[in-house]
C-alpha positions as CSV (number, residue, x, y, z in Angstrom):
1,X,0.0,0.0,0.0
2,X,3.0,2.2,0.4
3,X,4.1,1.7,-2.9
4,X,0.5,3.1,-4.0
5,X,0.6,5.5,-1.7
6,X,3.8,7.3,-3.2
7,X,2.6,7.3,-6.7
8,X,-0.6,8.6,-5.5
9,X,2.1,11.4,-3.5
10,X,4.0,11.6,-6.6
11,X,1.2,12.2,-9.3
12,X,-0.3,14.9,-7.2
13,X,2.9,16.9,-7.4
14,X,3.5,16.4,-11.1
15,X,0.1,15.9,-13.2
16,X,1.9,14.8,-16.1
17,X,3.0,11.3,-14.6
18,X,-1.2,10.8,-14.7
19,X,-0.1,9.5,-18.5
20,X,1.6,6.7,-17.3
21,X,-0.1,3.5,-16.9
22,X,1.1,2.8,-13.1
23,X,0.0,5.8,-12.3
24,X,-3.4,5.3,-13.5
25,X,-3.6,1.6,-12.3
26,X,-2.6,3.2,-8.7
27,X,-5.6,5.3,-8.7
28,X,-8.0,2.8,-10.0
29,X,-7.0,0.6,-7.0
30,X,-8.0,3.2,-4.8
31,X,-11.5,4.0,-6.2
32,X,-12.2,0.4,-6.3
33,X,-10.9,0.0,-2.5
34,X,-12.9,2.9,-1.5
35,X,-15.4,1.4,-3.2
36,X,-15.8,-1.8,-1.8
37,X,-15.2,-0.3,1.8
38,X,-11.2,-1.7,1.9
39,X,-9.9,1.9,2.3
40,X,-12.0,5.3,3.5
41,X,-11.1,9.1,3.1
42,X,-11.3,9.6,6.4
43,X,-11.5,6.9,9.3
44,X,-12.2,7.1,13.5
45,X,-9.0,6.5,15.6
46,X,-10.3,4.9,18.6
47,X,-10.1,7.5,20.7
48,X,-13.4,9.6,19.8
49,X,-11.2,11.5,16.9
50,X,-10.9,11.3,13.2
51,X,-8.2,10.9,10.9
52,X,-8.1,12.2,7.4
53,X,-6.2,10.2,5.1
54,X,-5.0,13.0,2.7
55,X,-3.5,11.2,0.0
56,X,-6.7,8.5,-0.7
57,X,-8.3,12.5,-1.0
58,X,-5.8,13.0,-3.5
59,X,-6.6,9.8,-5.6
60,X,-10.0,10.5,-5.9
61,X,-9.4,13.9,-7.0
62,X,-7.0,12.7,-9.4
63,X,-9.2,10.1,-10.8
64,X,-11.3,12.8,-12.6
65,X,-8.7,13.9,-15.2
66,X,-7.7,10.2,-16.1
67,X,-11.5,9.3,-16.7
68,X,-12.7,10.0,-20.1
69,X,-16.4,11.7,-20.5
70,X,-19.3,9.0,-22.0
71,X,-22.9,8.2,-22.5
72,X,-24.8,6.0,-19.7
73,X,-28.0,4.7,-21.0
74,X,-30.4,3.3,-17.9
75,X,-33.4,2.1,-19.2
76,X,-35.2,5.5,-21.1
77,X,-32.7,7.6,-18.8
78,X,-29.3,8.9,-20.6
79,X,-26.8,10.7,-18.7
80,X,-23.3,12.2,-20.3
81,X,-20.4,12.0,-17.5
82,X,-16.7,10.7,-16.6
83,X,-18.1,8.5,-13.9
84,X,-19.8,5.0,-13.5
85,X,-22.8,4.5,-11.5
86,X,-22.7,2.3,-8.3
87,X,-24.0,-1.4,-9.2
88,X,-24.9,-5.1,-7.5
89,X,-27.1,-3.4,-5.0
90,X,-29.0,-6.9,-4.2
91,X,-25.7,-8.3,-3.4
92,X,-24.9,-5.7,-1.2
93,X,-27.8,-5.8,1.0
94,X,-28.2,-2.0,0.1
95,X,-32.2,-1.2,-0.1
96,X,-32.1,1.8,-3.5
97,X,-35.7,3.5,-4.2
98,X,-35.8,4.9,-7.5
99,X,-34.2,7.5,-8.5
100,X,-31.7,7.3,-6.1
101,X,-27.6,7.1,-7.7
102,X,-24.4,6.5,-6.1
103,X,-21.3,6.7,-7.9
104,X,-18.9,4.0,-8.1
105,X,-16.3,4.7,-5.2
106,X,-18.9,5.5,-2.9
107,X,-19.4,2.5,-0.1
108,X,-22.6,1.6,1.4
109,X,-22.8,-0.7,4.3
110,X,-25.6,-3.8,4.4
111,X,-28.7,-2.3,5.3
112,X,-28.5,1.1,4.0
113,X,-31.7,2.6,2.6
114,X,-31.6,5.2,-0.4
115,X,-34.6,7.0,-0.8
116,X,-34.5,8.9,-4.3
117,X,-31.4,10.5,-3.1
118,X,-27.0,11.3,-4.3
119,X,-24.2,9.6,-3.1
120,X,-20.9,11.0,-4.4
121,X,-17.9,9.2,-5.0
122,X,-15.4,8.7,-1.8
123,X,-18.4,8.4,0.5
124,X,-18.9,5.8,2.9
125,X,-22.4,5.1,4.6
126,X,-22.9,3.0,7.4
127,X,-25.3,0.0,8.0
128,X,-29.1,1.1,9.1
129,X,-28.6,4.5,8.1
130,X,-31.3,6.2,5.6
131,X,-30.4,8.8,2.9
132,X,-33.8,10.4,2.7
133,X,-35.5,12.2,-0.1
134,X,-33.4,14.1,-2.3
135,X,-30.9,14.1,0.2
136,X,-27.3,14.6,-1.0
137,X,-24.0,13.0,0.8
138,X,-20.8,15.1,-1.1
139,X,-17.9,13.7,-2.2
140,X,-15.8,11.4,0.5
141,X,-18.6,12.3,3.0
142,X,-18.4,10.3,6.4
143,X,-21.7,9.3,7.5
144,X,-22.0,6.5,10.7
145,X,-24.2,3.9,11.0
146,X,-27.7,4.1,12.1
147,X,-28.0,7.9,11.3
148,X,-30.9,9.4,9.4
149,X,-30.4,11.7,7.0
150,X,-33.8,14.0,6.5
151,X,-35.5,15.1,2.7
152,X,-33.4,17.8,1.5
153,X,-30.2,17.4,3.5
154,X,-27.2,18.5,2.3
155,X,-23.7,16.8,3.5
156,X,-20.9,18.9,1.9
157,X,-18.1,17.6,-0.2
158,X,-14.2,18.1,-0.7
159,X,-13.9,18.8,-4.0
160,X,-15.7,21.6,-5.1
161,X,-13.8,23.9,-3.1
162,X,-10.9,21.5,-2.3
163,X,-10.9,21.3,1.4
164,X,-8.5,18.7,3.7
165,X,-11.0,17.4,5.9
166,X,-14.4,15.6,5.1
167,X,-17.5,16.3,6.6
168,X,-18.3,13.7,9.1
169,X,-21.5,12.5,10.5
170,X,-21.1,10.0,13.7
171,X,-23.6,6.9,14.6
172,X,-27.1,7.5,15.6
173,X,-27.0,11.2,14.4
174,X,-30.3,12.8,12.9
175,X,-30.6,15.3,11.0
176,X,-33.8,17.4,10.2
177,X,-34.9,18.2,7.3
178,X,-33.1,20.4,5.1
179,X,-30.3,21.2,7.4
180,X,-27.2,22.1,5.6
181,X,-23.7,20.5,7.1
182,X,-20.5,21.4,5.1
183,X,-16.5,22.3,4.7
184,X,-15.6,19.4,7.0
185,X,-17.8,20.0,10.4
186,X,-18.3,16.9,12.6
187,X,-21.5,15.7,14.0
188,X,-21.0,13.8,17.4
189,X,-22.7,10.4,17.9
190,X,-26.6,10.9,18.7
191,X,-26.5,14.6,18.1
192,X,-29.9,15.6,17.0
193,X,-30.1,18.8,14.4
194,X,-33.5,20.4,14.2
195,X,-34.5,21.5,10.1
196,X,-32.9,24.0,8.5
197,X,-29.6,24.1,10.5
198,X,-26.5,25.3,8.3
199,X,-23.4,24.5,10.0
200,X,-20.6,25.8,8.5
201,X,-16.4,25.4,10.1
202,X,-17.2,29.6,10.5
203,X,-20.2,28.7,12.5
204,X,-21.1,29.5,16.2
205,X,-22.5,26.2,17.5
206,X,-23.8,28.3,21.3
207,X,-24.4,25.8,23.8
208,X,-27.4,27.5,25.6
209,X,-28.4,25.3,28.4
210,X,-26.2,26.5,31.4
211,X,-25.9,29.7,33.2
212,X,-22.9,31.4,30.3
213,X,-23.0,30.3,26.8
214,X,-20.3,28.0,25.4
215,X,-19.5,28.4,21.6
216,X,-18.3,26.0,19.6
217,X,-16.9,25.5,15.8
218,X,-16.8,22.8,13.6
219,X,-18.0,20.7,15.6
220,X,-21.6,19.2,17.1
221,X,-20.6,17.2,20.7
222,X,-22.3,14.2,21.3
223,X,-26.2,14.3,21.9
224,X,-26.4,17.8,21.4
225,X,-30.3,18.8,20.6
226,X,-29.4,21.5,18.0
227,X,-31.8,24.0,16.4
228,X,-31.5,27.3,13.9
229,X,-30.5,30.6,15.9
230,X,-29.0,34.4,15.4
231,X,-27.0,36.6,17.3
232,X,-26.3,40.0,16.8
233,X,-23.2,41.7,15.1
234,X,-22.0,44.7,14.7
235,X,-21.1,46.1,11.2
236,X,-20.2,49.8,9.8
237,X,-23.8,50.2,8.3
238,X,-25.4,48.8,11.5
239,X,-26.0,45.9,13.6
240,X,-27.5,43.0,12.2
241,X,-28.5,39.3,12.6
242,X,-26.2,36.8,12.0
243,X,-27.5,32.7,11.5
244,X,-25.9,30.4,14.2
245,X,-27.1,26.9,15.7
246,X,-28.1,26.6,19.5
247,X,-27.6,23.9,21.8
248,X,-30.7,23.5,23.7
249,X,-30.6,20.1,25.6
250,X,-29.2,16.8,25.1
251,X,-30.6,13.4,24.0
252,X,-30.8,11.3,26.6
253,X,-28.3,8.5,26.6
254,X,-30.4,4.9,25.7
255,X,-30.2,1.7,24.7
256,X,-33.7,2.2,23.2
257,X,-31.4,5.1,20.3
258,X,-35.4,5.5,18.6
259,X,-37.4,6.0,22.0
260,X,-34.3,8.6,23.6
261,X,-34.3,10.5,20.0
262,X,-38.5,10.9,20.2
263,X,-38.1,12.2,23.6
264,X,-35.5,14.8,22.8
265,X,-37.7,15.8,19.6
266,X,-40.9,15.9,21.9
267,X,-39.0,17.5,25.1
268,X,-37.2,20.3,22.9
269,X,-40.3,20.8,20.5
270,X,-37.3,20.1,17.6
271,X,-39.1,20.9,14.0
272,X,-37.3,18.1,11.8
C-alpha cells in the first residue's frame, strides 16, 4: 500500500505522470478500495477523533482527469459524464428507491436505505442509516451507522472547493430536514439537528443550556439537541443578525437510540 501510496504522492505533485499507466492503475486501486469499503477518506482513531487520510483524498481527485467523459443509458434515462454508476445493489444488501444514484467509489454498508437521493464518489455510509428524499452526501462524506439523514439534506463535499477534511456524521446522528452540514464540520454520535440548521467550520454552534453560553466550531458534541439561531453583530452600516445553531438540551443517553431520540424531539419541541 506504500508503494501506491507514493505514486498517489508523486502524481499529485506532477500531473503529467497521470499518463503513465502505473500511475493510472494506482488510482483505479484506490477507487475500487474505496469502493468496496477496503480503504475510506477519512477513518475514526479509537479514541473519539478522526483521521483524514489525505492522499486517498488526493486519488480520488486525481481520478477525474484520467477518466474519459461518456454516455450512460439506464433504461429511457441517458446521462453524459466521466463517472460509472454504483452497481450489485441486491448483493450488497443496500435497499435503492428509484431515482436514487451513487457513484462507483462510494461504499454503502448492508442495510443502508436510499430514498431517491446522491451519493458522491469517496463516501462511505454506514449499516441502518437512511439517505432520505433528495438528500445529497458530497464527495468522500463520512456518515456513521444508524444515522438518518432528513428530505433535503445537504452533507458537503471536498472537492468543489478543495478542502483537507471531510464532513463527518457520527452513529445514531439525525438530522432534520433540510439542514445544511459542510466544509468538514463533525457531527458527534446521537446529536440531533432540528430542520434547517446550516453548520458551517465559521459557524457559532452556542451551547445554551447552562448559566454562560459556550460556543463552539466545527464541531456538534455528542447528543447535542441543535436547532437554527441568530446573534447580533456589529457592522459599519449597522447591527445586524447573524445565522448560528443553538444547543438546547441533550438526547438522553439509551439503549432504546429510537425511544431517547422521540423524547428529545418531543421535550425540545425540535421541528425536523
Amino acid at each position: 500500500m506504500q508503494d501506491v501510496q507514493n505514486i498517489i504522492e508523486a502524481a499529485w505533485n506532477e500531473r503529467e505522470l497521470l499518463k503513465e499507466a502505473s500511475t493510472r492503475e494506482a488510482i483505479d486501486y484506490v477507487i475500487e478500495e474505496l469502493d468496496k469499503g477496503r480503504l475510506r477518506v477519512a477513518e475514526p482513531t479509537g479514541d473519539g477523533e478522526w483521521q483524514a487520510n489525505e492522499w486517498i483524498k488526493k486519488a480520488v481527485v486525481l481520478y477525474f482527469p484520467i477518466r474519459k467523459m461518456e454516455t450512460i443509458e439506464v433504461g429511457p434515462f441517458e446521462f453524459h459524464d466521466k463517472m460509472a454508476l454504483k452497481k450489485d445493489y441486491a448483493s450488497q444488501g443496500v435497499r435503492v428507491v428509484p431515482h436514487a444514484v451513487a457513484r462507483y467509489g462510494a461504499y454503502l454498508e448492508k442495510g443502508v436505505i436510499m430514498m431517491p437521493s446522491y451519493v458522491n464518489i469517496g463516501a462511505w455510509v454506514g449499516s441502518g442509516t437512511m439517505v432520505d428524499t433528495w438528500a445529497t452526501v458530497g464527495s468522500c462524506g463520512q456518515i456513521g451507522r444508524n444515522v438518518h439523514l432528513s428530505g433535503g439534506v445537504g452533507i458537503g463535499g471536498v472537492l468543489e472547493p478543495l478542502q483537507a477534511t471531510p464532513t463527518i456524521i457520527e452513529d445514531d446522528a439525525f438530522i432534520g430536514s433540510r439542514s445544511i452540514v459542510v466544509e468538514g464540520v463533525r457531527v458527534g454520535k446521537e446529536a440531533v439537528l432540528g430542520a434547517n440548521v446550516v453548520l458551517t467550520k465559521s459557524t457559532r454552534i452556542i451551547d445554551v443550556t447552562g448559566t454562560e453560553p459556550v460556543t463552539h466550531r466545527g464541531f456538534v458534541p455528542p447528543r447535542s439537541v441543535v436547532i437554527p439561531g441568530s446573534y447580533t453583530k456589529s457592522f459599519p452600516a449597522g447591527d445586524y443578525q447573524v445565522s448560528c445553531a443553538l444547543i438546547i438540551g441533550q438526547r438522553k443517553e439509551s439503549t432504546d437510540k429510537k425511544t431517547s431520540l422521540n423524547q428529545a424531539l418531543r421535550e425540545h419541541d425540535v421541528a425536523v
